[in-house]
ZADO-1210 file (C-alpha; in nm, 4 decimals, padded with zeros to 6 digits):
<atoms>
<atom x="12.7590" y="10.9939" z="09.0179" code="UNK" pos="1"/>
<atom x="12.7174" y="10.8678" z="09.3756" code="UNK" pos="2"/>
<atom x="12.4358" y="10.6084" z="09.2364" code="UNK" pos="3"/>
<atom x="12.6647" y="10.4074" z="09.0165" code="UNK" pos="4"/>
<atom x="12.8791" y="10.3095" z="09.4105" code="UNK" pos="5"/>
<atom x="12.7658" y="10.0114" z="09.4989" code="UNK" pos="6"/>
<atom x="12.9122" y="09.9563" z="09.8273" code="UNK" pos="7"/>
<atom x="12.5974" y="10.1083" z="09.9732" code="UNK" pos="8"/>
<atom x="12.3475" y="09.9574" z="09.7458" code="UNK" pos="9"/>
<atom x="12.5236" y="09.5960" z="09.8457" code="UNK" pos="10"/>
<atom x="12.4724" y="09.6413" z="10.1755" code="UNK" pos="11"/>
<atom x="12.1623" y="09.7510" z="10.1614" code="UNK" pos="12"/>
<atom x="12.0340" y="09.4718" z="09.9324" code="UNK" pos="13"/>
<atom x="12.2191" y="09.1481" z="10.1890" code="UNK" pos="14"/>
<atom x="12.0083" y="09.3472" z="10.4587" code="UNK" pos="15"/>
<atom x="11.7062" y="09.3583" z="10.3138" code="UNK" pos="16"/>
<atom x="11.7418" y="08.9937" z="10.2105" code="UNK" pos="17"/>
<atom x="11.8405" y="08.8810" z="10.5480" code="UNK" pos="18"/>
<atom x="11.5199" y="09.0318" z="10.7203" code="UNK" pos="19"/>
<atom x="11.3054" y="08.8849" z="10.4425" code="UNK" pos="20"/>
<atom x="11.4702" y="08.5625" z="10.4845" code="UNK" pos="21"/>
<atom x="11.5497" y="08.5213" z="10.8812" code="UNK" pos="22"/>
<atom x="11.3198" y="08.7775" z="11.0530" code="UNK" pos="23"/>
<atom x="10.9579" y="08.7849" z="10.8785" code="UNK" pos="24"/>
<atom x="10.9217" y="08.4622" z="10.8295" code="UNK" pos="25"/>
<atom x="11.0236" y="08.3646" z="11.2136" code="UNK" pos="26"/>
<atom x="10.7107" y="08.6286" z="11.3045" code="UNK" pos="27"/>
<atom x="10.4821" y="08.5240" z="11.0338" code="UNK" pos="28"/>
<atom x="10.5091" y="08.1799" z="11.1248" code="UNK" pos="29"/>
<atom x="10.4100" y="08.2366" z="11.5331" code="UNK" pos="30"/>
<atom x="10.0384" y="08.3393" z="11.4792" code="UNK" pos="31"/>
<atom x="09.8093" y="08.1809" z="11.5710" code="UNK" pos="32"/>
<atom x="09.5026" y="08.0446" z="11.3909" code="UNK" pos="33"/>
<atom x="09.2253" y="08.1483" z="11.5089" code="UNK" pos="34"/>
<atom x="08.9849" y="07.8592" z="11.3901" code="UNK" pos="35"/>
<atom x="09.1951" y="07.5447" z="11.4679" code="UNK" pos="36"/>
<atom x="09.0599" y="07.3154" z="11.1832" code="UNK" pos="37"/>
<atom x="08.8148" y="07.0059" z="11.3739" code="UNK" pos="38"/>
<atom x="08.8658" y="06.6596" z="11.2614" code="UNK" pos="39"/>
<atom x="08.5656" y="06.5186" z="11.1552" code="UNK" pos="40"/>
<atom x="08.4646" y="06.1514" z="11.1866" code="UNK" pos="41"/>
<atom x="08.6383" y="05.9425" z="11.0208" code="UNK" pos="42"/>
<atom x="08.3791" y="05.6539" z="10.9584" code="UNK" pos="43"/>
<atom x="08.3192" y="05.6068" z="10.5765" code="UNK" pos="44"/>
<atom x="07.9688" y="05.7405" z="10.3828" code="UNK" pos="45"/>
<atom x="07.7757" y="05.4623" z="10.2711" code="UNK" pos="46"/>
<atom x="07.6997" y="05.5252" z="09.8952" code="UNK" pos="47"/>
<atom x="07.4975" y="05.3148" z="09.7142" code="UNK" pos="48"/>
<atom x="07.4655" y="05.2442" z="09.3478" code="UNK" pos="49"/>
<atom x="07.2397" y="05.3909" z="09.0794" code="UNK" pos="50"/>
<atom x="07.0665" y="05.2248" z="08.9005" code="UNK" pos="51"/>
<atom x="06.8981" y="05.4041" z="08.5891" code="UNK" pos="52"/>
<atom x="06.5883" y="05.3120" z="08.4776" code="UNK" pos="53"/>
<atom x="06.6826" y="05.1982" z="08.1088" code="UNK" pos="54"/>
<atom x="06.3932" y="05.0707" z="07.8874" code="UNK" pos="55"/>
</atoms>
């Protein structure tokens, strides 16, 4: 039974390990975002405190 070999199915498996591991990620990786993120101000919100009207 030719399916049982596994000098093919060895080969086949380091290759398709090395693409997912060197290749795709190197191309995933160079697009670019479209919408870069803006920083927004960095000056702090005033809160104030509540205070509940206990009776």
């Amino acid at each position: 039974m030719p399916q049982l070999n596994p000098a093919p199915w060895f080969a086949i498996l380091v290759f398709s390990w090395l693409v997912f591991l060197v290749i795709l990620p190197t191309k995933v990786m160079n697009h670019i975002v479209p919408n870069e993120p803006t920083i927004l101000d960095s000056e702090k919100h005033k809160t104030e405190s509540w205070d509940w009207p206990w009776q």
